[in-house]
C-alpha positions as CSV (number, residue, x, y, z in Angstrom):
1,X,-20.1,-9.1,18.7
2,X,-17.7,-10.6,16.4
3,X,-15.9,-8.1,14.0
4,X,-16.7,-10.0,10.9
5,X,-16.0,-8.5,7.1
6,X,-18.7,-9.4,5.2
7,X,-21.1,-7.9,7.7
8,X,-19.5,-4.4,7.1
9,X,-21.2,-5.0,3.4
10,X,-24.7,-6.3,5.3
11,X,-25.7,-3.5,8.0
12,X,-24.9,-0.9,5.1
13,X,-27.0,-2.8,2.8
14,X,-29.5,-2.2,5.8
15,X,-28.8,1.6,6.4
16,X,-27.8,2.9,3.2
17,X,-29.3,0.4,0.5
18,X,-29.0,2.3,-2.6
19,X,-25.8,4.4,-1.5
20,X,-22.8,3.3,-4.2
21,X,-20.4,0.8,-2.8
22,X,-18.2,0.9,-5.6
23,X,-17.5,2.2,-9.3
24,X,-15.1,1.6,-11.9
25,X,-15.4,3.2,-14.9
26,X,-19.1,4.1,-15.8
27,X,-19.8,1.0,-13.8
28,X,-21.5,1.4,-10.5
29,X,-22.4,-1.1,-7.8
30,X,-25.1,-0.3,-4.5
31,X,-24.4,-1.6,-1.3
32,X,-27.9,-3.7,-1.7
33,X,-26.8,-4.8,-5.1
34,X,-23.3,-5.8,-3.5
35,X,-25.0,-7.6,-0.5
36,X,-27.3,-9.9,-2.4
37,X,-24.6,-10.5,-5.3
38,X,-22.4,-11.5,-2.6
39,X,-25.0,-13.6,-1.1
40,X,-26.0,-15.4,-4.7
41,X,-21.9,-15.5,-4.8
42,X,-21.3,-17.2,-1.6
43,X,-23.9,-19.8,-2.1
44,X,-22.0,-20.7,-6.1
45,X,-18.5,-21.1,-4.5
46,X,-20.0,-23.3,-1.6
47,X,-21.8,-24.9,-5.1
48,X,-18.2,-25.7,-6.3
49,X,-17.0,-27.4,-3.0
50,X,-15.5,-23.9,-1.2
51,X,-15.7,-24.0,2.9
52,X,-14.1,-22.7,5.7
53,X,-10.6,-22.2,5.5
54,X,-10.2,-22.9,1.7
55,X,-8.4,-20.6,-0.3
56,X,-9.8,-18.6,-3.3
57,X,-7.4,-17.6,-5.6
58,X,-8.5,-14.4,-8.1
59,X,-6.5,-13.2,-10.7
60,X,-8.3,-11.2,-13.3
61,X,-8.4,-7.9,-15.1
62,X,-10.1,-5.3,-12.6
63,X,-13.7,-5.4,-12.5
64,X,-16.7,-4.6,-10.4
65,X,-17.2,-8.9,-10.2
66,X,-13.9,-9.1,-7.8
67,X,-15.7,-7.7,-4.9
68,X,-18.9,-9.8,-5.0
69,X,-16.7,-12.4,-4.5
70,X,-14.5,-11.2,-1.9
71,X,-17.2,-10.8,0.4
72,X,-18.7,-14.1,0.2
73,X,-15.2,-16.1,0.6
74,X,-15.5,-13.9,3.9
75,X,-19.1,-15.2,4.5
76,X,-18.2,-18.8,4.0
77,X,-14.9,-18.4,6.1
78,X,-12.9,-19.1,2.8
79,X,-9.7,-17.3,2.5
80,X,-9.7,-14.6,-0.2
81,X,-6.2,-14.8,-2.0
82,X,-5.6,-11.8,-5.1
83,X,-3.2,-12.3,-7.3
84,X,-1.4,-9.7,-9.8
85,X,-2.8,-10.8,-13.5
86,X,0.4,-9.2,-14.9
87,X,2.7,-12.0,-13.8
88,X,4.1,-13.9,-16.2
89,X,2.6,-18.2,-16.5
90,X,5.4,-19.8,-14.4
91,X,5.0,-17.0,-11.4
92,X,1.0,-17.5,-11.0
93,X,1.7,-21.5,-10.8
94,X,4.1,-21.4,-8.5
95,X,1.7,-18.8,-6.4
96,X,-0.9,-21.5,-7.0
97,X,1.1,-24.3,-5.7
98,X,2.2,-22.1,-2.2
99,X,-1.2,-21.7,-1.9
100,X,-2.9,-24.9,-2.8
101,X,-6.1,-23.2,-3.7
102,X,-9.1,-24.9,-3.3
103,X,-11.0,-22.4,-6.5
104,X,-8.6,-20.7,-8.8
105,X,-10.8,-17.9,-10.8
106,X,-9.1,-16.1,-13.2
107,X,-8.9,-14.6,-16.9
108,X,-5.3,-15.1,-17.2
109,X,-3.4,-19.0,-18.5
110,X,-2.3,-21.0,-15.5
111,X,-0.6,-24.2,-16.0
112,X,-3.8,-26.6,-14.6
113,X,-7.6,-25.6,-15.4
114,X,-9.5,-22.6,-13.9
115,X,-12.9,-21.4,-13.8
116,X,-13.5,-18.4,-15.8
117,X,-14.0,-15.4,-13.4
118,X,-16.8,-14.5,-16.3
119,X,-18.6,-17.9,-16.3
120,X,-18.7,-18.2,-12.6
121,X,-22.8,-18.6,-12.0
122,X,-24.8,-16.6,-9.4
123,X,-25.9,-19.2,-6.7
124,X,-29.9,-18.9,-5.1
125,X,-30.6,-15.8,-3.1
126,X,-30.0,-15.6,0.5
127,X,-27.2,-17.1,1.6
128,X,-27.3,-18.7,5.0
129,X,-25.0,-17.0,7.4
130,X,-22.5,-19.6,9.2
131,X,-20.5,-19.2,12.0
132,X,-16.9,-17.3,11.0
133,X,-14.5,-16.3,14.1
134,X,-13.0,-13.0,13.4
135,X,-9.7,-14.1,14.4
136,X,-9.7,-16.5,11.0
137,X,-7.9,-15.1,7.8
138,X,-10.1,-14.0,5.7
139,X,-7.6,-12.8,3.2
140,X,-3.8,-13.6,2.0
141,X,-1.7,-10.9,0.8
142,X,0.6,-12.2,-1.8
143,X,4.4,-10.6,-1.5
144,X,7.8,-12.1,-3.4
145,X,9.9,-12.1,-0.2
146,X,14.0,-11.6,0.5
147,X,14.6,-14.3,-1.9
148,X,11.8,-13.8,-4.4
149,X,9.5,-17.1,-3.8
150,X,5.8,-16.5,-2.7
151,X,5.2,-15.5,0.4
152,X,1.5,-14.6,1.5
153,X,0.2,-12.6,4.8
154,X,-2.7,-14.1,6.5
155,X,-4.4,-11.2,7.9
156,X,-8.0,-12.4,10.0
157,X,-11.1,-10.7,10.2
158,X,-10.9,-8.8,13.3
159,X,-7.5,-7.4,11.7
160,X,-9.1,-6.1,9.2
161,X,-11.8,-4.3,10.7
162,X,-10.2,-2.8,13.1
163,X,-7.6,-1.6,10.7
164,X,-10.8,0.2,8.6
165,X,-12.8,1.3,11.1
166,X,-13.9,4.8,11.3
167,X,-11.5,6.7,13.8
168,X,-9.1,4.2,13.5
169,X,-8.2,3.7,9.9
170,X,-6.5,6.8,7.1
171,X,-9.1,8.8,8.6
172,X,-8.7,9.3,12.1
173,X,-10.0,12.8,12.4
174,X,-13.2,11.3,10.1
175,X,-14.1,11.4,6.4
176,X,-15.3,14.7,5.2
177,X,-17.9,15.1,2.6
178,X,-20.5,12.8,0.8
179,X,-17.9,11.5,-2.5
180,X,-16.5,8.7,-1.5
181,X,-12.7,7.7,-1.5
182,X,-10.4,7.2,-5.0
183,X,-8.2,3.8,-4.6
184,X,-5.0,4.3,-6.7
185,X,-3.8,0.9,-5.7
186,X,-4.7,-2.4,-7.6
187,X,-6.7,-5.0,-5.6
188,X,-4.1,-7.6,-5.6
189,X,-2.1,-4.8,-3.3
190,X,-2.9,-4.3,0.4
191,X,-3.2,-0.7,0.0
192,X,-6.1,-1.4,-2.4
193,X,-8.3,-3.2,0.1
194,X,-8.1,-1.3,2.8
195,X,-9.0,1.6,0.9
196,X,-11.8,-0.6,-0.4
197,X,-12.8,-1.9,3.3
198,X,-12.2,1.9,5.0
199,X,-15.2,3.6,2.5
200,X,-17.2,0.8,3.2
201,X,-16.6,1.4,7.0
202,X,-17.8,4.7,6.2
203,X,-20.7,3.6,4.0
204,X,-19.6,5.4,1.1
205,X,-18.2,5.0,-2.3
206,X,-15.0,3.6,-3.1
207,X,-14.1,4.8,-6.8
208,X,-11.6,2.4,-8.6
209,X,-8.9,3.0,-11.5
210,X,-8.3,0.7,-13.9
211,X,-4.4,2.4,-13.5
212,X,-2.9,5.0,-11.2
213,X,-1.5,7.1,-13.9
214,X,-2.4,11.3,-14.3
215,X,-5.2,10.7,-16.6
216,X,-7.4,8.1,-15.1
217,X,-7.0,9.5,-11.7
218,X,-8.1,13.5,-12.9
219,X,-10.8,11.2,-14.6
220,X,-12.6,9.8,-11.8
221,X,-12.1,12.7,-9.7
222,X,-13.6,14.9,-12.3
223,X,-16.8,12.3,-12.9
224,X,-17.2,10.8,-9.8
225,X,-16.5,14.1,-7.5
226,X,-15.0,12.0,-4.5
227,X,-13.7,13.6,-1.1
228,X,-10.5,12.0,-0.2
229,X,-7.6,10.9,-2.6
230,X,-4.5,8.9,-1.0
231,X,-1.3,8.8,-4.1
232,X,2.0,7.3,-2.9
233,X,4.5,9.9,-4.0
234,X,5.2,9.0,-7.5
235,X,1.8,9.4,-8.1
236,X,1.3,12.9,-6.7
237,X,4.4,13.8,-8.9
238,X,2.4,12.9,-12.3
239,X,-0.6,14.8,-10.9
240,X,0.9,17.6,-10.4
241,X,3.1,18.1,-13.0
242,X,2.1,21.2,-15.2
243,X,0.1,19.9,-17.9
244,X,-2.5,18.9,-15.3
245,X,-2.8,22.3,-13.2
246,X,-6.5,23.0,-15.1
247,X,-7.8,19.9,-13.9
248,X,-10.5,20.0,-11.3
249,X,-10.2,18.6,-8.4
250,X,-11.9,20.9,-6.0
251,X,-13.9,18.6,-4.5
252,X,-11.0,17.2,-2.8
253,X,-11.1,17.4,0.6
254,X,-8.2,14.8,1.9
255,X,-5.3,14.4,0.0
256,X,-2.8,12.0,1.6
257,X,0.4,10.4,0.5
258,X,2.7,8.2,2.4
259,X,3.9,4.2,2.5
260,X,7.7,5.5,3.6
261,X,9.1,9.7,4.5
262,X,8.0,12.2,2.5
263,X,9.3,15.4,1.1
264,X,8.4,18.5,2.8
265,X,8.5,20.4,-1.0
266,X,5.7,17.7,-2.2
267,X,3.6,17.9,1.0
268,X,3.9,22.0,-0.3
269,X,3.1,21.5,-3.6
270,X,-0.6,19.1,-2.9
271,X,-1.0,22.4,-0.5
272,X,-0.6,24.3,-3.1
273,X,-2.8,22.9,-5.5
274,X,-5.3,22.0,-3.8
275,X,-5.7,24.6,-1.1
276,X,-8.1,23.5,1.8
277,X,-6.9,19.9,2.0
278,X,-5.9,18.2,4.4
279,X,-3.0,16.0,4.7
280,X,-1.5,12.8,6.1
281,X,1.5,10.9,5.9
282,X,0.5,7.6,6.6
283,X,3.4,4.9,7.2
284,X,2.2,1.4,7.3
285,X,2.5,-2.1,5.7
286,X,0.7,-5.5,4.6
287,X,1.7,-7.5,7.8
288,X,0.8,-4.4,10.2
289,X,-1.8,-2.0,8.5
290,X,-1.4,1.4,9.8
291,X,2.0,1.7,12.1
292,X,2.3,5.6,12.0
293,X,0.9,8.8,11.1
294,X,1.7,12.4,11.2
295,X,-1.4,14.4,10.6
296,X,-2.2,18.1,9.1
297,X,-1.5,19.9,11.7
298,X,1.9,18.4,12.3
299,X,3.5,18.7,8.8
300,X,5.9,21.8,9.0
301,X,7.0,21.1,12.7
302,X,8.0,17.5,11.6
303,X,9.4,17.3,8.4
304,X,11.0,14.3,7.1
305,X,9.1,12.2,10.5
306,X,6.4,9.4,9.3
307,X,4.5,10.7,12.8
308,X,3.8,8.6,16.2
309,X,2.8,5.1,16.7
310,X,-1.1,4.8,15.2
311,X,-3.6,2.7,17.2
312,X,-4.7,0.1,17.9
313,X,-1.3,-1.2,17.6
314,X,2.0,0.2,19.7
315,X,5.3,0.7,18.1
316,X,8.9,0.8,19.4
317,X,12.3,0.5,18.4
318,X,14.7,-2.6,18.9
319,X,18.1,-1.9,19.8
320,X,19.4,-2.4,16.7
321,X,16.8,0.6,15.6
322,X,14.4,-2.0,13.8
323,X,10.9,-0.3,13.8
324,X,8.6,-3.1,16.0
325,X,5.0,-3.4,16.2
326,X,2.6,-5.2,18.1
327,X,-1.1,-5.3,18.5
328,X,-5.0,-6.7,17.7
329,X,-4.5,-5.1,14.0
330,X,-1.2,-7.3,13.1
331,X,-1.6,-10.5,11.0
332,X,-1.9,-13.6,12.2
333,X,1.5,-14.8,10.2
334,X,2.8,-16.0,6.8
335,X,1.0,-19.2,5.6
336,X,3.0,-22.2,5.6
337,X,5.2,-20.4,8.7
338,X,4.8,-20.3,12.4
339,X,1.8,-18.3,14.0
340,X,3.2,-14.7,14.9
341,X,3.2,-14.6,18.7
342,X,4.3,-11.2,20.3
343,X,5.9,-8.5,17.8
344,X,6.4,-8.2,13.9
345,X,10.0,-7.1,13.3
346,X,9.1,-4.5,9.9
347,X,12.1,-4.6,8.5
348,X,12.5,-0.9,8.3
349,X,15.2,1.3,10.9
350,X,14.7,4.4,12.3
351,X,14.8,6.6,15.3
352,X,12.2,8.2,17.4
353,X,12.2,11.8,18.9
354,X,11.8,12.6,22.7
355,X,8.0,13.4,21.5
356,X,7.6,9.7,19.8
357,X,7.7,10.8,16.1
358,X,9.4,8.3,13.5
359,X,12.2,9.4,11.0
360,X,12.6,6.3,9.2
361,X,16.3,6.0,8.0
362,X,16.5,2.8,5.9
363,X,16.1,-1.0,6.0
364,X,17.8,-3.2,7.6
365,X,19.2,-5.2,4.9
366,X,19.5,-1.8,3.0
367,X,21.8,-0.8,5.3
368,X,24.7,0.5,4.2
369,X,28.5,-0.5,5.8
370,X,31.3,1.9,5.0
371,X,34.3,1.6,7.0
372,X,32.6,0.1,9.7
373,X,29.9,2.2,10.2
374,X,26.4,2.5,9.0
375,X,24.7,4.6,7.1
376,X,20.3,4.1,6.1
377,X,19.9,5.2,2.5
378,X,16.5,7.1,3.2
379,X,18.1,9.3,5.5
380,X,21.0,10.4,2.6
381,X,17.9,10.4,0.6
382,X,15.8,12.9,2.8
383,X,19.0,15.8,2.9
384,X,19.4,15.3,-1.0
385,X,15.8,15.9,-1.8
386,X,15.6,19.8,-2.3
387,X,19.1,19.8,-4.5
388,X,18.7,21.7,-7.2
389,X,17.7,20.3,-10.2
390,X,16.8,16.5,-8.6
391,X,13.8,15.2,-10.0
392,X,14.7,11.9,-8.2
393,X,16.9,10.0,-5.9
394,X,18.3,6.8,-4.7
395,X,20.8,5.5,-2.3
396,X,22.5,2.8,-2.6
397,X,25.8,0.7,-1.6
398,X,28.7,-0.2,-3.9
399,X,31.4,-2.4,-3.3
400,X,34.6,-0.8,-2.4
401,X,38.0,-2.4,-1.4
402,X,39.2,0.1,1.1
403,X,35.6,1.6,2.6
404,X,33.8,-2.0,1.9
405,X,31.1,0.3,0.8
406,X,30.8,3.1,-0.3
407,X,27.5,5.4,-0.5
408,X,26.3,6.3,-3.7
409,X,24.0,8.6,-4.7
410,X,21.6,8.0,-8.0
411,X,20.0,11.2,-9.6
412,X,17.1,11.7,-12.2
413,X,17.7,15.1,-13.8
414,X,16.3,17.0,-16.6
415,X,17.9,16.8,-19.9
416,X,19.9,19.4,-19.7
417,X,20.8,19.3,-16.3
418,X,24.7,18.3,-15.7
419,X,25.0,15.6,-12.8
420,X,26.2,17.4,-9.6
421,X,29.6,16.6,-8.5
422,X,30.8,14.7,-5.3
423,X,31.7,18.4,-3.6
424,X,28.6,19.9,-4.5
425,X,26.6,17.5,-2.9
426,X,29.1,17.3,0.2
427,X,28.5,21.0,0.6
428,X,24.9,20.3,0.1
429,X,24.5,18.3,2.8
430,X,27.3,20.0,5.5
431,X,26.2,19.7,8.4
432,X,23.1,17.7,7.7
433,X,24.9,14.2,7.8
434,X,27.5,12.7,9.1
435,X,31.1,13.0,7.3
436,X,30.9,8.8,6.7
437,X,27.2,9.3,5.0
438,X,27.9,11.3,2.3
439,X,28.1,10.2,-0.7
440,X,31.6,9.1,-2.2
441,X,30.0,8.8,-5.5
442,X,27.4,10.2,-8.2
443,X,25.3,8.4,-10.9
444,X,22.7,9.3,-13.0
445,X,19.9,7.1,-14.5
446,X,16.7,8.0,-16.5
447,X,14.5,7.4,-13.5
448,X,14.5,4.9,-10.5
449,X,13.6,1.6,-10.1
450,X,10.5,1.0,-8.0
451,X,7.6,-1.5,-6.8
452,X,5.0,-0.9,-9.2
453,X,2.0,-0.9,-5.9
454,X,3.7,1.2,-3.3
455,X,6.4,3.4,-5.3
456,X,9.4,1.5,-3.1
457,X,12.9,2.0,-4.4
458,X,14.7,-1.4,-5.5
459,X,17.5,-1.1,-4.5
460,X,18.8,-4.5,-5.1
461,X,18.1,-3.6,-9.1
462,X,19.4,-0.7,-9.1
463,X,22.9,-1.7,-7.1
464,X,23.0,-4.5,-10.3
465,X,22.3,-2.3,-12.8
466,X,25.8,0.2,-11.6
467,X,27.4,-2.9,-11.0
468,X,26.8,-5.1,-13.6
């Protein structure tokens, strides 16, 4: 049987017909209302010339109408592409022209004509079912790349699937409780559609935000009363922050975090809070899905680890300590580039313990050279975490005539907090790092700059902002 996406939507339609699918807001959406609007959707876009292999293009305010339409570009074989309706005119046409999109929907001004996401016209009813092979994209994640230019993740079917499916996806251990699963992440953001794809693996509810922020998150926790809430880090910080400790979110059951280490003082604090939860550290990423994870029960003897290779795919380290992946759930490559044959290269460093857990330490064009040796920011990070006063930090590397480099250390602090000195943090830190890793020099900054999706530092900012 082929592992198709849009029949995930079908057989629930069949099982669990008037179970919620989706919801935003106080909008709702069945998996029988989703399957035949997918259907009536599917048969419109093939109305307006769309076929196998032909890219969709979607850029719009979020809305319940986005996922009709996602699955029936994976019904006709088209090639779902989502697209961040914040980007400024000239960024979404040169996106369009990577792309070369054969349907550009959207609310937001391009340079050439769209069609309206709004006036796009349900088709007949049943749509006839054509012949899709799983190992087809079904989807392109847009990403700006090293040098900022468009650069989009063809990620098939099969990929997909396997990535969501029950045992094999966030939930390894299995979903607990009937309320469905809150997606912090847009859905022009990997993150976002997994989440999206895992409930519906689970035939359950994936609830929606309109923006991760406190408010709308406690919202739809308190309204919609889901089981399972994953926040990258940032956002766990807003949600528990102390004008938020009335709000109820007992019927949490999971409540993961992840996309890079994590504090052992946060993973406290969500324990703390919401007592009875469990939690994962999930470390994954748009080319991959899924790479690591270090479970509940693993959380105190591992702190600071991202936890052992997560199937189906198998992890290792190159010699250069480059974190390497290969396996069924891996994309099939960038479009416009080579097919990926063998393993994808992440990006990140790290080292593995004799038991297999990962401690990611940096990235590889992060890395840091200081009088010929190296030094991965995240590690520095990790030991600088629980000093006192730190609301946030960031490493970075600063030019230096003697060392090259030299590591510097970024800190967020409360107002009236004075900036700790260059000894305070080497005594910190002794005998945590390496002489040649700590810090040479302190900064302070009103708070760090990061990926709006996935909470990642940027560090490339950041370096020009003390250096320009």
């Amino acid at each position: 049987m082929s592992l198709l996406i849009g029949d995930i939507v079908a057989l629930a339609a069949l099982t669990v017909p008037r179970q919620a699918a989706a919801t935003l807001g106080d909008d709702a959406l069945t998996f029988a209302e989703l399957d035949v609007a997918a259907d009536r959707t599917a048969n419109a876009l093939a109305g307006l010339g769309v076929g196998a292999g032909d890219v969709v293009l979607w850029c719009a305010a979020p809305t319940l109408r986005v996922l009709d339409v996602f699955v029936a570009c994976a019904r006709l074989g088209a090639v779902f592409a989502p697209l961040n309706p914040a980007l400024p005119v000239h960024e979404r046409d040169a996106v369009r022209e990577y792309l070369d999109p054969r349907l550009v929907l959207s609310d937001r001004e391009f340079g050439a004509p769209v069609v309206h996401h709004a006036t796009l016209r349900n088709g007949s009813g049943v749509f006839e079912r054509r012949a899709v092979d799983d190992s087809a994209p079904h989807i392109v994640y847009l990403t700006s790349g090293s040098t900022g230019t468009p650069k989009g993740a063809l990620v098939s079917h099969r990929a997909s699937w396997l990535r969501a499916a029950p045992g094999g996806g966030t939930f390894t251990s299995g979903l607990r409780g009937p309320g469905g699963v809150v997606c912090t992440f847009p859905l022009y953001h990997y993150g976002g559609w997994h989440y999206v794809m895992e409930a519906w693996q689970h035939r359950t509810a994936v609830h929606l935000v309109r923006r991760a922020d406190a408010a709308s998150v406690i919202d739809v926790v308190q309204h919609r009363r889901p089981s399972a809430l994953y926040c990258i880090p940032a956002v766990w910080e807003r949600l528990l922050d102390r004008e938020h400790r009335t709000a109820d979110l007992r019927s949490l059951l999971h409540a993961d975090t992840g996309t890079s280490s994590v504090a052992l003082d946060l993973v406290e604090r969500i324990k703390a809070r919401l007592p009875g939860t469990t939690t994962t550290i999930l470390y994954g990423s748009t080319e991959a899905g899924r790479m690591a994870a270090l479970h509940d029960w693993e959380l105190t003897a591992r702190p600071g680890s991202v936890g052992r290779a997560a199937t189906p795919n198998a992890l290792w380290l190159a010699p250069d300590g480059e974190v390497c992946v290969t396996g069924p759930a891996v994309m099939n490559g960038y479009l416009g580039a080579a097919a990926l044959t063998g393993e994808y290269r992440s990006g990140d460093l790290g080292h593995l313990d004799a038991d297999g857990y990962l401690y990611l330490t940096g990235r590889t064009r992060e890395v840091i050279r200081t009088g010929g040796e190296s030094v991965g920011p995240a590690e520095v990070e990790h030991a600088l975490r629980d000093l006192p006063g730190v609301l946030d930090v960031a490493v970075v590397g600063l030019p230096d005539p003697q060392w090259g480099e030299v590591v510097c250390a970024v800190f967020v602090l409360p107002a009236d907090c004075p900036a700790p000195t260059v000894a305070q943090v080497r005594s910190h830190v002794d005998g945590r790092l390496a002489g040649f890793k700590v810090p040479r020099r302190i900064a302070t900054t009103a708070s760090i700059p990061r990926t709006p999706a996935t909470g990642q530092i940027q560090r490339s900012r950041l370096r020009d902002l003390l250096t320009g």
